[in-house]
Structure formats: C-alpha cells, structure tokens
C-alpha positions as CSV (number, residue, x, y, z in Angstrom):
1,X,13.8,-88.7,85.4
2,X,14.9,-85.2,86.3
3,X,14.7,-83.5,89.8
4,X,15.4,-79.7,90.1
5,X,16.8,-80.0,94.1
6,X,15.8,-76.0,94.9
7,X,11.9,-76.5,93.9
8,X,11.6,-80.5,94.1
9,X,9.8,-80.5,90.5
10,X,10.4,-84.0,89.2
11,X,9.9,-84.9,86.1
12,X,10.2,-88.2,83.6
13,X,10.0,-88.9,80.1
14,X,9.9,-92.3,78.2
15,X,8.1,-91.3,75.1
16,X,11.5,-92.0,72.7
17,X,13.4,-95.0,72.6
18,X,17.0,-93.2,73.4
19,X,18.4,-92.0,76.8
20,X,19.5,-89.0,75.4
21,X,16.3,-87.9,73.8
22,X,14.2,-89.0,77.0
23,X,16.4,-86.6,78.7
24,X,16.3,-83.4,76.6
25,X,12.6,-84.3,76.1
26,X,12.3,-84.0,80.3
27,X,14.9,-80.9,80.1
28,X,12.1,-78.9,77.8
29,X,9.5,-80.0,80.4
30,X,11.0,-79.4,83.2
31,X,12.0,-75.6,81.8
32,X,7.7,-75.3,80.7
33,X,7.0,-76.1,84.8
34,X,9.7,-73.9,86.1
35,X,8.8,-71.2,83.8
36,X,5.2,-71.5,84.9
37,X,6.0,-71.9,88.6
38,X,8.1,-68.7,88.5
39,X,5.1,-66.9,86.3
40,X,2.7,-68.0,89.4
41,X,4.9,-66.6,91.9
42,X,5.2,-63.4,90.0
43,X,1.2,-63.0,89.8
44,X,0.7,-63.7,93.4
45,X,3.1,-61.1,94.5
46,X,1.6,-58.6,92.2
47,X,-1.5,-59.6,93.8
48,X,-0.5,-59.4,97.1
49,X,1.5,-55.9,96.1
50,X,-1.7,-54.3,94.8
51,X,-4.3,-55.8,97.1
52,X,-7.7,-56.1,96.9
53,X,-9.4,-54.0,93.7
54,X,-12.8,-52.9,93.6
55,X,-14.8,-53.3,90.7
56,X,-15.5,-49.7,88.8
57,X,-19.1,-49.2,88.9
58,X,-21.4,-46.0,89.5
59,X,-20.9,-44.7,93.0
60,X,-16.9,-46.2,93.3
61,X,-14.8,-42.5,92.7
62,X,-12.6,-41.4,95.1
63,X,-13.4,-37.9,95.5
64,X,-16.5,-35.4,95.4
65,X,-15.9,-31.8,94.0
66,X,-18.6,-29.5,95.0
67,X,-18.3,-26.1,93.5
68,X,-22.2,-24.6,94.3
69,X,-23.7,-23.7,96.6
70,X,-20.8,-24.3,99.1
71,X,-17.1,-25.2,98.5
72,X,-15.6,-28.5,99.3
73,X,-13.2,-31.6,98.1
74,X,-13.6,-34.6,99.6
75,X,-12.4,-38.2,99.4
76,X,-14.4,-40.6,100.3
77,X,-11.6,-43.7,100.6
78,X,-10.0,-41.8,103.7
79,X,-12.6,-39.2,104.5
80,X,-10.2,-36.0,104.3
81,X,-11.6,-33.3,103.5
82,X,-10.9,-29.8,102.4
83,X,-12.8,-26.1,101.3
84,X,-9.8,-24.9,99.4
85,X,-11.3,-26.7,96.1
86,X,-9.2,-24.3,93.3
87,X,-5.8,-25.4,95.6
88,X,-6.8,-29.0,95.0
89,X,-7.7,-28.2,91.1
90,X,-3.9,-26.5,90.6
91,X,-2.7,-29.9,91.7
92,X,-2.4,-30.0,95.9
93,X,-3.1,-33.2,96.8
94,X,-0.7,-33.8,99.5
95,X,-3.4,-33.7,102.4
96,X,-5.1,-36.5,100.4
97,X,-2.0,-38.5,99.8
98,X,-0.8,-38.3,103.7
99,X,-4.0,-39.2,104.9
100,X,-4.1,-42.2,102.3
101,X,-0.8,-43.3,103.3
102,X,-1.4,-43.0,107.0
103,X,-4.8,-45.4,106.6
104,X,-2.6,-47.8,104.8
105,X,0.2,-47.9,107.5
106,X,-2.9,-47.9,110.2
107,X,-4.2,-51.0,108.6
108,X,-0.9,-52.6,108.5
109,X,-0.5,-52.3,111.9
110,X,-3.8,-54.2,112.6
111,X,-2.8,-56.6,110.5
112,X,0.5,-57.5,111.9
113,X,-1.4,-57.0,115.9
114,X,-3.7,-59.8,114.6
115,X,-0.7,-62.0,113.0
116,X,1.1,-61.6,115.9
117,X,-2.0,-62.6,118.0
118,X,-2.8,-65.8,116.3
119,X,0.8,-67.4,117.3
C-alpha cells in the first residue's frame, strides 16, 4: 500500500507474488491517479478562467453594423454604442473593450457582495 501525504491518494496492489513488484505496480498507479487528479484541476480552472460559454447559434454575435439608412455600431453583450461605424471598421475598439471590461469587474463585484453576504 502506498499513500501520497499532500493529496491522501492511497493506493494498494497485490496482483504479483513479490514485494517489490506489488510496489512498483502501486507506484505506476498511483502516478495514473495523480496525473489524472492534476489533469482535473487543470480543466476546472480553465473552466472557472473562461466562464460560462454560450452556444453559437443564429441571433448569438456580439455586434450589429448598420451602414444604411442610418450609421451605427453596436454591441449587444454590453450595450455600447457608437455612429462612428468607419472608426470602428479601421480597428477602434477601445470604447467596446472598456465597456466590456467594466461589466466584468461590475459583476465581480456582485459576486464577491453576495459571497461576502452568505458568511
């Protein structure tokens, strides 16, 4: 039987008749379950890093360009919006980035008020 004392994974082999061979039978298992333990961690802070991702269907962009019969740019995920269309085309998207960023530092906020609520 082998413990790894940081995680507390046990594990034990008996399948071969030597010591020796039990124990670098449980070595190659215990490496398979730390290997996938770490691999589980790593996807649930990539989940947790990206958040929550909406499935790409008709109807889910992120801006509007309207060229006729009026001028505007607008994107729907934070609602800015802006009549300078061609500065937007040459590559300005700096309004839409700040207001972007600000939304996801507002709703950060709300969630740490409501964390710090339920204690």
């Amino acid at each position: 039987r082998l413990t790894h004392l940081p995680t507390g994974v046990v594990v034990a082999c008996q399948s071969e008749r030597s010591q020796f061979q039990n124990r670098a039978a449980a070595m190659k298992v215990l490496k398979a379950k730390l290997h996938a333990l770490k691999k589980q961690e790593a996807a649930e802070k990539m989940a947790k890093i990206t958040g929550v991702k909406k499935e790409i269907a008709w109807g889910s962009q992120i801006r509007s360009y309207v060229m006729q019969p009026y001028r505007m740019v607008k994107d729907h995920r934070t609602g800015q919006e802006t009549g300078n269309v061609e500065a937007v085309l040459d590559g300005n998207l700096e309004p839409f980035i700040e207001a972007y960023l600000s939304g996801k530092k507002s709703d950060k906020a709300k969630a740490m008020e409501v964390d710090a609520g339920d204690d």
